[in-house]
MARMI-278584 format. One record per residue: residue in three letters; x, y, z of N, C-alpha, C in turn. Coordinates in steps of 0.02 Angstrom, whole numbers, plus 50000, padded with zeros to 5 digits. Layout:
{'ALA' {X Y Z} {X Y Z} {X Y Z}}
...
END
This chain:
{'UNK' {50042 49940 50000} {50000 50000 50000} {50044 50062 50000}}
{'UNK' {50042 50110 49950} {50072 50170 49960} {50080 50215 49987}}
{'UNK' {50125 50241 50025} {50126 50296 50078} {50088 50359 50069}}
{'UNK' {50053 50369 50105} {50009 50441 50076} {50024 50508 50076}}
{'UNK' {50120 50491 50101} {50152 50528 50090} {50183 50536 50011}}
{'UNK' {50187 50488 49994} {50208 50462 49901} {50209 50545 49887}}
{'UNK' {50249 50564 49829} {50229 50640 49788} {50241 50584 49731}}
{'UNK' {50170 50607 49694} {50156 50598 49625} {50216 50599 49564}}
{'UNK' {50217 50600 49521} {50253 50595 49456} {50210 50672 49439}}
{'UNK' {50158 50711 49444} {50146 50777 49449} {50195 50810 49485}}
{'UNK' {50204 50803 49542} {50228 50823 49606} {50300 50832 49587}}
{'UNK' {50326 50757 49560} {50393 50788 49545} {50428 50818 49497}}
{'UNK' {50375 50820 49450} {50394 50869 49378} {50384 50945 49410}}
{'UNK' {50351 50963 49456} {50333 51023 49485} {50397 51051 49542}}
{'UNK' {50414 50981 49559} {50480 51009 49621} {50544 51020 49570}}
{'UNK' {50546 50978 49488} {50596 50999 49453} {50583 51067 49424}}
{'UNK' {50532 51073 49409} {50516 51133 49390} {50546 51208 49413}}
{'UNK' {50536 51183 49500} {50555 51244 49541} {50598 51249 49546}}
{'UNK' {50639 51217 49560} {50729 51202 49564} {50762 51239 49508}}
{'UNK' {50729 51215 49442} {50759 51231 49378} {50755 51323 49376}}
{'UNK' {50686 51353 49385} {50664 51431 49407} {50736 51459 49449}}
{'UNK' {50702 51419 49512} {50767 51457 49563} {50819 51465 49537}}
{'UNK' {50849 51409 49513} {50923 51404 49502} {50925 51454 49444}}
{'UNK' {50885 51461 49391} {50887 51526 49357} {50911 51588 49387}}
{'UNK' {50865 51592 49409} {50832 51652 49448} {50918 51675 49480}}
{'UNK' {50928 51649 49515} {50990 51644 49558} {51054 51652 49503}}
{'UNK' {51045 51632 49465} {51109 51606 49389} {51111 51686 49368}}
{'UNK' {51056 51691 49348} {51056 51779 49301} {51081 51842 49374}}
{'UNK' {51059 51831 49435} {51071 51872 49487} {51158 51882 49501}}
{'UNK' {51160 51811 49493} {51248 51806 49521} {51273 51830 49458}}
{'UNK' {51247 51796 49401} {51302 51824 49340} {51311 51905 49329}}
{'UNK' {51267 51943 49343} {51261 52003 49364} {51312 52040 49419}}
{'UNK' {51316 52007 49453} {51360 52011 49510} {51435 52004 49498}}
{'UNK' {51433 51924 49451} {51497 51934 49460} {51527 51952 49400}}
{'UNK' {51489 51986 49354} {51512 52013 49287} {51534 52082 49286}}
{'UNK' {51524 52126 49351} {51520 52192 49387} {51563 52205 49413}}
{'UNK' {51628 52247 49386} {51681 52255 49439} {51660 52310 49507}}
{'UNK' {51620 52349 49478} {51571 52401 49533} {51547 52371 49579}}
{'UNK' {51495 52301 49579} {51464 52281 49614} {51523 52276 49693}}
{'UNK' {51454 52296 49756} {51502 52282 49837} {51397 52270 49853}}
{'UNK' {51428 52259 49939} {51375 52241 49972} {51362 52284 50010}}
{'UNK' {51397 52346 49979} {51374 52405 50028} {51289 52437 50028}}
{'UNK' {51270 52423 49987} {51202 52453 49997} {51164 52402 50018}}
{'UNK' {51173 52346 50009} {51140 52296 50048} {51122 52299 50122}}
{'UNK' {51173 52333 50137} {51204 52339 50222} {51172 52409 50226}}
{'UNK' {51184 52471 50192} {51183 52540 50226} {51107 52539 50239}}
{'UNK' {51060 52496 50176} {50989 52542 50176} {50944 52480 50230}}
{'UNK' {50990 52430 50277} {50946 52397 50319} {50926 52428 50386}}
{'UNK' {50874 52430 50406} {50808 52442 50449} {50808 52388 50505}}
{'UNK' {50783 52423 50559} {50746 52380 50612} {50823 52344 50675}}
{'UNK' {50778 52304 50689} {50829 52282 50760} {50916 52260 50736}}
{'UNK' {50923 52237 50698} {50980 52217 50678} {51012 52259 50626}}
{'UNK' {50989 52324 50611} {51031 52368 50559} {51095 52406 50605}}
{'UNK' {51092 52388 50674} {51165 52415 50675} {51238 52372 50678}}
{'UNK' {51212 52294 50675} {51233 52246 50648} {51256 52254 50542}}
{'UNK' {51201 52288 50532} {51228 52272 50465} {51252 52356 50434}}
{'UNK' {51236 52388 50478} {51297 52442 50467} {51351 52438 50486}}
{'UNK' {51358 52386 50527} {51448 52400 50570} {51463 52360 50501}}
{'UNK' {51446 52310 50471} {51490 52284 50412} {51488 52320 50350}}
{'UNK' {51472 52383 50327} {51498 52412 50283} {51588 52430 50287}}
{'UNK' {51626 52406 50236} {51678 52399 50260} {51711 52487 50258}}
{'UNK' {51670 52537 50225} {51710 52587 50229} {51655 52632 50224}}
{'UNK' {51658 52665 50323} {51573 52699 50338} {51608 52759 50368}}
{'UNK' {51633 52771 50308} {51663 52867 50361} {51592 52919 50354}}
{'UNK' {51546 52905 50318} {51494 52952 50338} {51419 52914 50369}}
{'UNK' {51455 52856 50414} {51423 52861 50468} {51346 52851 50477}}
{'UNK' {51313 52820 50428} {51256 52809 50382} {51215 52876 50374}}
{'UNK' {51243 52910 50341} {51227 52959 50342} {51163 52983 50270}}
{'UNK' {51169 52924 50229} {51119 52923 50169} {51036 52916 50247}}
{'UNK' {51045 52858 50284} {51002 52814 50311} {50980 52859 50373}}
{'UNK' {51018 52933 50370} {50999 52969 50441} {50968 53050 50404}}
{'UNK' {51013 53062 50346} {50972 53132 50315} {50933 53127 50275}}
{'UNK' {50914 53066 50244} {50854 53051 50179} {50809 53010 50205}}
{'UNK' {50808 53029 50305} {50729 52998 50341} {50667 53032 50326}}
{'UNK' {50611 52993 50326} {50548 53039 50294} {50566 53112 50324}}
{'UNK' {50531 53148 50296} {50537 53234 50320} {50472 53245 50314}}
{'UNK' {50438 53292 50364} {50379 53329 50373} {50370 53380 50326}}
{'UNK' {50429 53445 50330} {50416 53478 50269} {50499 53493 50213}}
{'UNK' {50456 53477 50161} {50502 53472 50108} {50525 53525 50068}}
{'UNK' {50510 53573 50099} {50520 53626 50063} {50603 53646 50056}}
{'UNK' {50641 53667 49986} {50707 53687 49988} {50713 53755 50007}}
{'UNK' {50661 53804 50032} {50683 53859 50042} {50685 53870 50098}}
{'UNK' {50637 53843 50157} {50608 53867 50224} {50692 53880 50261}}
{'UNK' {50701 53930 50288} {50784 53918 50323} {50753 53913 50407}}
{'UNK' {50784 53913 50437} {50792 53898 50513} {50869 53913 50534}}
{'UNK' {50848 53918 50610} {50903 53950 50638} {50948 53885 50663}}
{'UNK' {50904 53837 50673} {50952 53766 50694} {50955 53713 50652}}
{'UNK' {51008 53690 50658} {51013 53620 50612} {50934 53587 50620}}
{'UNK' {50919 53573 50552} {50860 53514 50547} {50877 53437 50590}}
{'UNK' {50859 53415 50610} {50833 53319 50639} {50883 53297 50637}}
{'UNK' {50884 53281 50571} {50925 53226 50527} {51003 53234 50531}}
{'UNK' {51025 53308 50532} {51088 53336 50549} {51092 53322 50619}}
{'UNK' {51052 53331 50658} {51067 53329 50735} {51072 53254 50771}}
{'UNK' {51032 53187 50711} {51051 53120 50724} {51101 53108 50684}}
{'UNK' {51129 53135 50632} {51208 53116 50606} {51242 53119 50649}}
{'UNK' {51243 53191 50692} {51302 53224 50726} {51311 53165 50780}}
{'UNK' {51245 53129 50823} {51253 53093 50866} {51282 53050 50847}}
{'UNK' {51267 52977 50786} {51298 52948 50743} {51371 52936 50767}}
{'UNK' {51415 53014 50733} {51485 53011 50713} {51503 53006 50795}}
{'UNK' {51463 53078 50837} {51490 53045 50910} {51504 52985 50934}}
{'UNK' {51440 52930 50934} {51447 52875 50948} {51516 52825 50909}}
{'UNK' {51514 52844 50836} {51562 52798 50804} {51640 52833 50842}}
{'UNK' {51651 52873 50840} {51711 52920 50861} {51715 52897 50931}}
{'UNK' {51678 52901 50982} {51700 52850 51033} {51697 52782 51048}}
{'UNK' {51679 52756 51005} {51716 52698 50990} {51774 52677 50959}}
{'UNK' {51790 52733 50907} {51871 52723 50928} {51922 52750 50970}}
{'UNK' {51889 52787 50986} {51937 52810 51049} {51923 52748 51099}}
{'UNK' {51866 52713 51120} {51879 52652 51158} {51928 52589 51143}}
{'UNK' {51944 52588 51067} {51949 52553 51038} {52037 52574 51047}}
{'UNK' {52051 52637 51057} {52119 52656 51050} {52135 52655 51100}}
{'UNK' {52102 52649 51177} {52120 52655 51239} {52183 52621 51276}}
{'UNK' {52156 52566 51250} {52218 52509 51289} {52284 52545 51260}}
{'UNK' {52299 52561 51207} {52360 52603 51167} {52389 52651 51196}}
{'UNK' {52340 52687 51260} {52341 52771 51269} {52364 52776 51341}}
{'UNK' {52395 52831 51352} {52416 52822 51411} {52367 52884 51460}}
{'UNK' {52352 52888 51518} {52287 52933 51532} {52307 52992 51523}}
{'UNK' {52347 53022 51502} {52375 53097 51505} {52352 53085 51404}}
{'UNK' {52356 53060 51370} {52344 53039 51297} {52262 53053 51314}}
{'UNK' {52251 52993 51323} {52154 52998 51333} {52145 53048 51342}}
{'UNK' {52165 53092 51398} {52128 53172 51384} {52129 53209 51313}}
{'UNK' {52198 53198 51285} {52209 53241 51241} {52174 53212 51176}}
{'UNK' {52153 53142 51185} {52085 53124 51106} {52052 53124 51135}}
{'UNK' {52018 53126 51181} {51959 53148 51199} {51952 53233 51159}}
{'UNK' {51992 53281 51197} {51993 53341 51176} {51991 53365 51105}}
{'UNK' {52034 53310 51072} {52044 53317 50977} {51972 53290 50956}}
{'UNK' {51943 53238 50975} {51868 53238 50941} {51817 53278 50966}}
{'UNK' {51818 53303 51037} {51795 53363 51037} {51781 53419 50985}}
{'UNK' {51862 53441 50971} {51867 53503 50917} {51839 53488 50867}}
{'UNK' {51851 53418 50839} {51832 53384 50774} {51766 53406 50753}}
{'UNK' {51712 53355 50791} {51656 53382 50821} {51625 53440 50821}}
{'UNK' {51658 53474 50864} {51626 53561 50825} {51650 53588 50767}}
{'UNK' {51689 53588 50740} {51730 53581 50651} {51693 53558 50614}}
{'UNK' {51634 53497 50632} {51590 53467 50595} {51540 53508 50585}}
{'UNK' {51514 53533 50645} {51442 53551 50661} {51443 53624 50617}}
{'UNK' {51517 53671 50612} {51521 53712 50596} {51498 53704 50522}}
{'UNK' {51531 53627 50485} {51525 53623 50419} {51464 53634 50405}}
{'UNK' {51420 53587 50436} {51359 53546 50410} {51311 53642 50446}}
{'UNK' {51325 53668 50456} {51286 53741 50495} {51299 53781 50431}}
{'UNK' {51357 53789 50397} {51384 53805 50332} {51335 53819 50286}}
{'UNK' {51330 53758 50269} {51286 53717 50220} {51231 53686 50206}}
{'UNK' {51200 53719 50255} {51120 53698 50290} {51076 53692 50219}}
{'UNK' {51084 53753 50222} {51032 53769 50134} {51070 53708 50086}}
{'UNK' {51116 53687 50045} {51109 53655 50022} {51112 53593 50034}}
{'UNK' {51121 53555 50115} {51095 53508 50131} {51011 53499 50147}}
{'UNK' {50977 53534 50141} {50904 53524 50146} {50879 53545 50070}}
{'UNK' {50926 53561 50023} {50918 53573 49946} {50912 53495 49924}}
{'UNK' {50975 53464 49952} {50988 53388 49939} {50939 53341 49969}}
{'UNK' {50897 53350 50015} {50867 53317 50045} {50781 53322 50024}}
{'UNK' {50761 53385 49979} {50724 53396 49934} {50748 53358 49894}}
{'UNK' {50776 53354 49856} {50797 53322 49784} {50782 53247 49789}}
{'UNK' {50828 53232 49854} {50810 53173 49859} {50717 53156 49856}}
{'UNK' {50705 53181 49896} {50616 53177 49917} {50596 53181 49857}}
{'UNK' {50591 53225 49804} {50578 53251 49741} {50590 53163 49692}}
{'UNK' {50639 53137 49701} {50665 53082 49650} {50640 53019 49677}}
{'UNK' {50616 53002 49748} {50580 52959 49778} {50505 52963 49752}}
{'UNK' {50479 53013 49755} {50415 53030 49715} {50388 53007 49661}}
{'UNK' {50461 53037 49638} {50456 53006 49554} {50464 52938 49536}}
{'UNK' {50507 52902 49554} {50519 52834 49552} {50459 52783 49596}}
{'UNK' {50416 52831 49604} {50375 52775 49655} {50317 52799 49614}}
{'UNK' {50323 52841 49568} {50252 52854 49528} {50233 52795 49479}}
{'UNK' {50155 52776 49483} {50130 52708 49449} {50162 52717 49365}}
{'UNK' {50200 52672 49346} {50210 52658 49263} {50278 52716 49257}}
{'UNK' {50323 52739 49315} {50361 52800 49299} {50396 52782 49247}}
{'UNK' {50423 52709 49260} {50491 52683 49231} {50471 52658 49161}}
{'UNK' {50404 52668 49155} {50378 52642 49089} {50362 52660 49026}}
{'UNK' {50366 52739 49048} {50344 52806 49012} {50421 52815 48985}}
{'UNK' {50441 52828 48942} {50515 52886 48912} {50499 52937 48933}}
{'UNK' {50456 52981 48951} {50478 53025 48968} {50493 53060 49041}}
{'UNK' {50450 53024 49085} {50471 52997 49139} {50538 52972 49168}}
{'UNK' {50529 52920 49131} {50590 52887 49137} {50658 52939 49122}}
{'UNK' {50654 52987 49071} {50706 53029 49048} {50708 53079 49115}}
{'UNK' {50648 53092 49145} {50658 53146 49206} {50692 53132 49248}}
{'UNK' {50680 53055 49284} {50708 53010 49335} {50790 53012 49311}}
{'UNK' {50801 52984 49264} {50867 52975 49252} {50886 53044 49257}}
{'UNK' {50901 53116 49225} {50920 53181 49244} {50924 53181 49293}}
{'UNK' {50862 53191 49341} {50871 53204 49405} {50911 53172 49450}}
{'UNK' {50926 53105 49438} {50986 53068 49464} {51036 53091 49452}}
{'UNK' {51048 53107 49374} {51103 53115 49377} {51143 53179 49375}}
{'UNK' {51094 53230 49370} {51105 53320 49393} {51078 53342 49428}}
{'UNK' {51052 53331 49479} {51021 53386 49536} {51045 53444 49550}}
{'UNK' {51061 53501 49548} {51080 53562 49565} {51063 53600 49601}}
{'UNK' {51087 53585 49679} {51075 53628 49742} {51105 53724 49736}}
{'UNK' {51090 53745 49798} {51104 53803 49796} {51179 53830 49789}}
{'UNK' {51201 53884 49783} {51247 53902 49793} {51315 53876 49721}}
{'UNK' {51271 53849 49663} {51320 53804 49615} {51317 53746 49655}}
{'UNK' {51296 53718 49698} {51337 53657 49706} {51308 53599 49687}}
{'UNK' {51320 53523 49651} {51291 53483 49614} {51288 53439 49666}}
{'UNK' {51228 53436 49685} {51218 53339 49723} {51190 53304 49670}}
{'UNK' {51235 53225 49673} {51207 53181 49653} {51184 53133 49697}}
{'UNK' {51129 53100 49696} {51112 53081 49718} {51139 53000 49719}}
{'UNK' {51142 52965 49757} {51148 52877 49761} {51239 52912 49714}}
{'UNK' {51292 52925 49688} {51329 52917 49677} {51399 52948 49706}}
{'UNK' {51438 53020 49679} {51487 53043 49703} {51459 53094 49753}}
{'UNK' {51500 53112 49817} {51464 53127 49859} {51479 53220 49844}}
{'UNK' {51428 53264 49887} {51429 53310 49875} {51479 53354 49904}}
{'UNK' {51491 53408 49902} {51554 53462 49955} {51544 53443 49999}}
{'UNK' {51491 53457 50047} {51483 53446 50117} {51513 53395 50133}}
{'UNK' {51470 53337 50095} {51512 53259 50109} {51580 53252 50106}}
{'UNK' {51622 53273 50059} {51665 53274 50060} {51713 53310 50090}}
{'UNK' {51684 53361 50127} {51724 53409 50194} {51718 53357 50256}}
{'UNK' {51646 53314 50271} {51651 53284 50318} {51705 53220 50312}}
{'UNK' {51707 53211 50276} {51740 53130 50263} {51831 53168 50268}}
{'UNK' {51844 53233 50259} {51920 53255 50271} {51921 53281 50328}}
{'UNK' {51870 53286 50357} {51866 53322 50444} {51889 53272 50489}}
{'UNK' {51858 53182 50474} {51875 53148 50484} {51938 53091 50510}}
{'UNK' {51970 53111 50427} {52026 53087 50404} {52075 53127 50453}}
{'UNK' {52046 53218 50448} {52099 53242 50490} {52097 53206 50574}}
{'UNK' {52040 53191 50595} {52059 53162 50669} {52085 53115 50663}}
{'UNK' {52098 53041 50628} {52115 53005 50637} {52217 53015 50633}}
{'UNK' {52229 53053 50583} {52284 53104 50565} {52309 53122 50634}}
{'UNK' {52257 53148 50677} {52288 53173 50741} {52312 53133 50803}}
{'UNK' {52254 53082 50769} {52245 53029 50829} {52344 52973 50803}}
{'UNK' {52334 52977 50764} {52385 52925 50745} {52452 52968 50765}}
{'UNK' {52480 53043 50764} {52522 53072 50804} {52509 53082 50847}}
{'UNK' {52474 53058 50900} {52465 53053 50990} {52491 53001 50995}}
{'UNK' {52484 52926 50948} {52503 52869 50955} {52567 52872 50967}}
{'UNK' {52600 52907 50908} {52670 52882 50881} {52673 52974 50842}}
{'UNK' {52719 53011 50896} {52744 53077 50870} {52785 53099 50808}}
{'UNK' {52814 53045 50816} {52872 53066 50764} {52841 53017 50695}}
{'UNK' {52777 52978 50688} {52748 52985 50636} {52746 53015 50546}}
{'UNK' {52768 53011 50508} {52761 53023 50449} {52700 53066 50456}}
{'UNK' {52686 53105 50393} {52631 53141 50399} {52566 53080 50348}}
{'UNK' {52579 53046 50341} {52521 52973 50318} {52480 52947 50390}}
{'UNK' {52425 52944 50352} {52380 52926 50442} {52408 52854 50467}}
{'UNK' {52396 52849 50497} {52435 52782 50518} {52328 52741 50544}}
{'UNK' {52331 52668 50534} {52271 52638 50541} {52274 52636 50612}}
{'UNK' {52212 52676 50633} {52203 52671 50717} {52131 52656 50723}}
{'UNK' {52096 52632 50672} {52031 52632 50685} {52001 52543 50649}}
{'UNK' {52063 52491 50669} {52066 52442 50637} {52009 52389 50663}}
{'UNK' {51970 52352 50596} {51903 52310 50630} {51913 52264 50676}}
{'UNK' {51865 52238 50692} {51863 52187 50748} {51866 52115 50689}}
{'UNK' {51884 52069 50701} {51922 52016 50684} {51858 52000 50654}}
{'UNK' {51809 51972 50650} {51727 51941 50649} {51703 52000 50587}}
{'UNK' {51719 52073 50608} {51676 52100 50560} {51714 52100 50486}}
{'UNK' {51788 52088 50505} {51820 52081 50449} {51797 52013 50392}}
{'UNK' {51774 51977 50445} {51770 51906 50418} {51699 51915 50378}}
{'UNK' {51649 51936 50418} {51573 51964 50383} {51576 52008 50332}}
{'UNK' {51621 52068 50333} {51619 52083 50278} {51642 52043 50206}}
{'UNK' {51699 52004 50213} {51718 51959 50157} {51681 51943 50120}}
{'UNK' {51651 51902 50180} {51610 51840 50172} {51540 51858 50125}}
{'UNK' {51516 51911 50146} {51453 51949 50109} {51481 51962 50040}}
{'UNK' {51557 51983 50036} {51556 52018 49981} {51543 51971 49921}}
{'UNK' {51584 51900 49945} {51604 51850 49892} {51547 51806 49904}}
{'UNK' {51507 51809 49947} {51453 51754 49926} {51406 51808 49893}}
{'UNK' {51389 51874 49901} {51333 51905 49852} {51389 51912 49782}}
{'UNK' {51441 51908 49783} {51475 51910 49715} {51468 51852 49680}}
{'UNK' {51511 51788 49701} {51506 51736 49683} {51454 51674 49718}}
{'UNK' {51436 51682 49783} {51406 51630 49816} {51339 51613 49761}}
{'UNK' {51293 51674 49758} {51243 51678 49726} {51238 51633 49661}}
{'UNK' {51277 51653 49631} {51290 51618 49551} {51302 51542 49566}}
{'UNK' {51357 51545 49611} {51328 51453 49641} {51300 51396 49658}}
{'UNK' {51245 51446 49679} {51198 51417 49695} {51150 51408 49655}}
{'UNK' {51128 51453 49622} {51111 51445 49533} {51147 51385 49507}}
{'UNK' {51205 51376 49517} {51235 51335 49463} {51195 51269 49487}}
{'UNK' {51215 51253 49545} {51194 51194 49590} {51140 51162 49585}}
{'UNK' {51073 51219 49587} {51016 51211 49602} {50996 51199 49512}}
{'UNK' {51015 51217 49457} {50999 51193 49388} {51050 51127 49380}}
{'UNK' {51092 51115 49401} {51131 51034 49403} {51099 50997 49422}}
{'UNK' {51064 51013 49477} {51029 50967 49531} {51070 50932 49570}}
{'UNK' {51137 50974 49587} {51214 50955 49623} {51207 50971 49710}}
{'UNK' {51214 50925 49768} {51221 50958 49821} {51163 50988 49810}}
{'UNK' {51104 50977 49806} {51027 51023 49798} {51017 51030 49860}}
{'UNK' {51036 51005 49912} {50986 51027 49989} {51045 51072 50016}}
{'UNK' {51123 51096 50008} {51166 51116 50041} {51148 51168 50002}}
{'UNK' {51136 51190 49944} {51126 51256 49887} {51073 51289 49908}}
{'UNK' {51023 51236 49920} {50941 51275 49951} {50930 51299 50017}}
{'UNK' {50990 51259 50069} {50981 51316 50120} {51036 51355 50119}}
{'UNK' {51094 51342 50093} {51124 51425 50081} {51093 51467 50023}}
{'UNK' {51044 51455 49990} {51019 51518 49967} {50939 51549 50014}}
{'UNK' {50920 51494 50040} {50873 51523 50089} {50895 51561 50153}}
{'UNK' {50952 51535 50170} {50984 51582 50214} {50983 51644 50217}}
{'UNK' {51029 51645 50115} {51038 51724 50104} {50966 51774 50103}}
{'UNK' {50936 51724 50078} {50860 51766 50081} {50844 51792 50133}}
{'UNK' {50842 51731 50180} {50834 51766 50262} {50852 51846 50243}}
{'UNK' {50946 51828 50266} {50949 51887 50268} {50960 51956 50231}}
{'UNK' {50907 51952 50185} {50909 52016 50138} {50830 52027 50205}}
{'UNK' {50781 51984 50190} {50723 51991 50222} {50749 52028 50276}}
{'UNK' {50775 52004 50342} {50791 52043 50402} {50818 52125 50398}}
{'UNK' {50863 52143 50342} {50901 52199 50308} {50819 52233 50319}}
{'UNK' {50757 52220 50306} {50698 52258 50299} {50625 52209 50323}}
{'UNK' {50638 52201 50403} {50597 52169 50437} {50507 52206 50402}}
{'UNK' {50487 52129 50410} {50405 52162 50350} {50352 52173 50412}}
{'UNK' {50380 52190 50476} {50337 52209 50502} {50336 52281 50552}}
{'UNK' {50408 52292 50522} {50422 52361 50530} {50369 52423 50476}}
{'UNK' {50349 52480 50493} {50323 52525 50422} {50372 52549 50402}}
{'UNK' {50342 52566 50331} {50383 52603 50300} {50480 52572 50258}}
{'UNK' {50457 52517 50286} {50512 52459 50256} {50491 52441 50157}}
{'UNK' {50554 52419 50134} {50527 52415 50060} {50501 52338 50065}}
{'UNK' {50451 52323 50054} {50421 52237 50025} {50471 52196 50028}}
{'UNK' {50452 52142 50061} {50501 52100 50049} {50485 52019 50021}}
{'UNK' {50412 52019 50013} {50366 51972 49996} {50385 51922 49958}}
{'UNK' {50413 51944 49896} {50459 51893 49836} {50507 51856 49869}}
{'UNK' {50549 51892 49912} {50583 51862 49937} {50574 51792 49999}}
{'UNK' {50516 51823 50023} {50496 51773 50072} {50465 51700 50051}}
{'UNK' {50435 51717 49978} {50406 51672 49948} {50459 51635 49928}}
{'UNK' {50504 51659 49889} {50564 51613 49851} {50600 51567 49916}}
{'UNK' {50608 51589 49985} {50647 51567 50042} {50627 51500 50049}}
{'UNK' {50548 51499 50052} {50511 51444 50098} {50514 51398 50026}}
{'UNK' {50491 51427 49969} {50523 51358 49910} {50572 51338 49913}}
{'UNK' {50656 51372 49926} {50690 51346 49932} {50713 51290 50000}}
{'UNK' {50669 51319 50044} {50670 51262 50132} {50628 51192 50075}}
{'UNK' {50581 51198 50035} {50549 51156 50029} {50606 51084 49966}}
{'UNK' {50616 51142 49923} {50692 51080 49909} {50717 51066 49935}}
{'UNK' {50746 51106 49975} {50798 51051 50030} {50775 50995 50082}}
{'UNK' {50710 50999 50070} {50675 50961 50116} {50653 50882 50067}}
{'UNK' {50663 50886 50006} {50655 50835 49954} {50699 50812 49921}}
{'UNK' {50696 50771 49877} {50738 50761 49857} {50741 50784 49788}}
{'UNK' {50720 50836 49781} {50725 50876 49714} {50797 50873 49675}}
{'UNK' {50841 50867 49708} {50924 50843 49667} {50918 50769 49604}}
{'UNK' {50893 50716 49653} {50897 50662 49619} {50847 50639 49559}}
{'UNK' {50790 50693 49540} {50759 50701 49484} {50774 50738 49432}}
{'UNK' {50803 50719 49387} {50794 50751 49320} {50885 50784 49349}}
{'UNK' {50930 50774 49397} {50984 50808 49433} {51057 50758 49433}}
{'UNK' {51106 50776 49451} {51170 50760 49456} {51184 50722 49545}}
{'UNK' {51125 50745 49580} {51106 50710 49657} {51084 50631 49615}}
{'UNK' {51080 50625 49581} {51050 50553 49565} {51097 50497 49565}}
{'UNK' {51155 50514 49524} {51208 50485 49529} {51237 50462 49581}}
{'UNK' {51264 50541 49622} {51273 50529 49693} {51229 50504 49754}}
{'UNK' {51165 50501 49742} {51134 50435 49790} {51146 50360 49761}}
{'UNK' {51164 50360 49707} {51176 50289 49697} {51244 50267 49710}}
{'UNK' {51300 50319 49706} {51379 50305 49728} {51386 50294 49787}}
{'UNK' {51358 50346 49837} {51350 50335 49906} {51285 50304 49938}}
{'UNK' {51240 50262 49913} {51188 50252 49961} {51149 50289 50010}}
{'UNK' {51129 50355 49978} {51096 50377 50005} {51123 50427 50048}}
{'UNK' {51197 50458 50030} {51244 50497 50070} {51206 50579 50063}}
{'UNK' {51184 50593 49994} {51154 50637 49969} {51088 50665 49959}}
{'UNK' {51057 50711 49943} {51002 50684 49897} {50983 50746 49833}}
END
């Protein structure tokens, strides 16, 4: 009598089916990836949300501005590029906290190094730093809330029904990405090279660490010396992200259309799904969808849970070499 667990000869043209999709799906993603000398996993990391985004900001491997896309392009109440004010807007006043926080952490991080008559004196240098910043970003108010319109302005647009579908639309979106023109002459682009401001903050920076590295060691070269070096783990996470969303991906594609190792491919690509899903918990608001993704995850738990390899797959072989070592 047949198990009424049995899956049909329907059933398993349907589990090859899916395998064959995924592993697509996954094949064109990675080849993308790894056909891209541009491609990193930095935006993967900067634009994640919710309980674990300060987990996936510490692994951006190079965060001198401090997520600073993810702290000045937070919704805004009013969008206007002209309204001025006498105090920094929100978003400037949670950066500033931001760099504080990151900045004493390396000074914690530099402690054991320092001798207590030292500690005062970086304490005192990120101090100055610090207000050197505030001075910048006070500077440049107007065309940081120019940039932060623009931005708002190009979110609009890209979220308008059929934008990307229209040419001419589509021709606005693309401009506006790629010329925005704040006040004063100055060009923000948006998502690419960063603007003056940014780039005063990111040398305001450089200069503390500059300072910090002649407190270390006086007689120093004038080259910064690395005083702000990762923790062993995040070095390893960052790698690890880079080369499995570079190459892992495409792997698993490869795997999952071989029908090779099918249950070790399906939960390292359900894994990764996980964690793009977590990057934008779906029960946070205001998070981007993550639905596709959730759907593709639990198909892939469901191959690995079958023996979807040894149909129509290269697992077939290998359950018959090993007895069942595989599937």
């Amino acid at each position: 009598m047949p198990s009424r667990f049995t899956i049909g000869t329907w059933g398993v043209l349907m589990l090859v089916a899916l395998r064959l999709t995924i592993g697509w799906h996954f094949f064109r993603e990675g080849l993308d990836h790894a056909s891209s000398p541009q491609w990193t996993s930095d935006g993967f990391f900067k634009g994640a949300q919710g309980p674990l985004a300060p987990f996936y900001h510490a692994l951006i491997p190079d965060h001198e501005f401090h997520q600073w896309d993810a702290l000045l392009l937070s919704p805004q109440q009013d969008t206007s590029a002209n309204q001025k004010t006498s105090k920094l807007e929100k978003p400037q006043h949670a950066w500033l906290g931001q760099v504080k926080k990151d900045w004493d952490a390396l000074l914690e991080r530099l402690s054991p190094r320092l001798t207590s008559e030292q500690k005062d004196k970086a304490k005192k240098i990120a101090v100055a730093r610090q207000d050197q910043l505030a001075e910048l970003l006070a500077d440049y108010e107007d065309d940081i809330r120019t940039y932060r319109h623009e931005a708002w302005r190009l979110e609009q647009l890209n979220a308008a029904p059929g934008a990307l579908d229209v040419p001419y639309e589509r021709a606005r979106i693309v401009s506006r990405t790629a010329n925005p023109t704040g006040e004063r002459g100055v060009t923000i682009v948006i998502d690419s090279s960063p603007a003056v401001w940014q780039s005063g903050a990111k040398a305001i920076e450089q200069d503390l660490k500059s300072d910090l590295s002649k407190l270390l060691d006086p007689k120093a070269s004038s080259s910064v010396v690395s005083v702000d070096e990762p923790v062993w783990w995040e070095t390893w996470m960052q790698q690890g992200a880079f080369y499995f969303g570079k190459y892992g991906v495409l792997a698993v594609g490869i795997l999952l259309m071989l029908g090779l190792f099918t249950s070790l491919a399906s939960w390292a690509g359900a894994l990764f799904l996980f964690s793009v899903i977590m990057t934008q918990p779906p029960w946070l608001p205001q998070t981007i969808p993550t639905y596709n993704f959730a759907v593709e995850m639990v198909a892939l738990l469901v191959l690995a849970g079958t023996a979807a390899g040894r149909w129509g797959g290269l697992d077939f072989f290998l359950y018959r070499m090993f007895g069942g070592a595989t599937r």
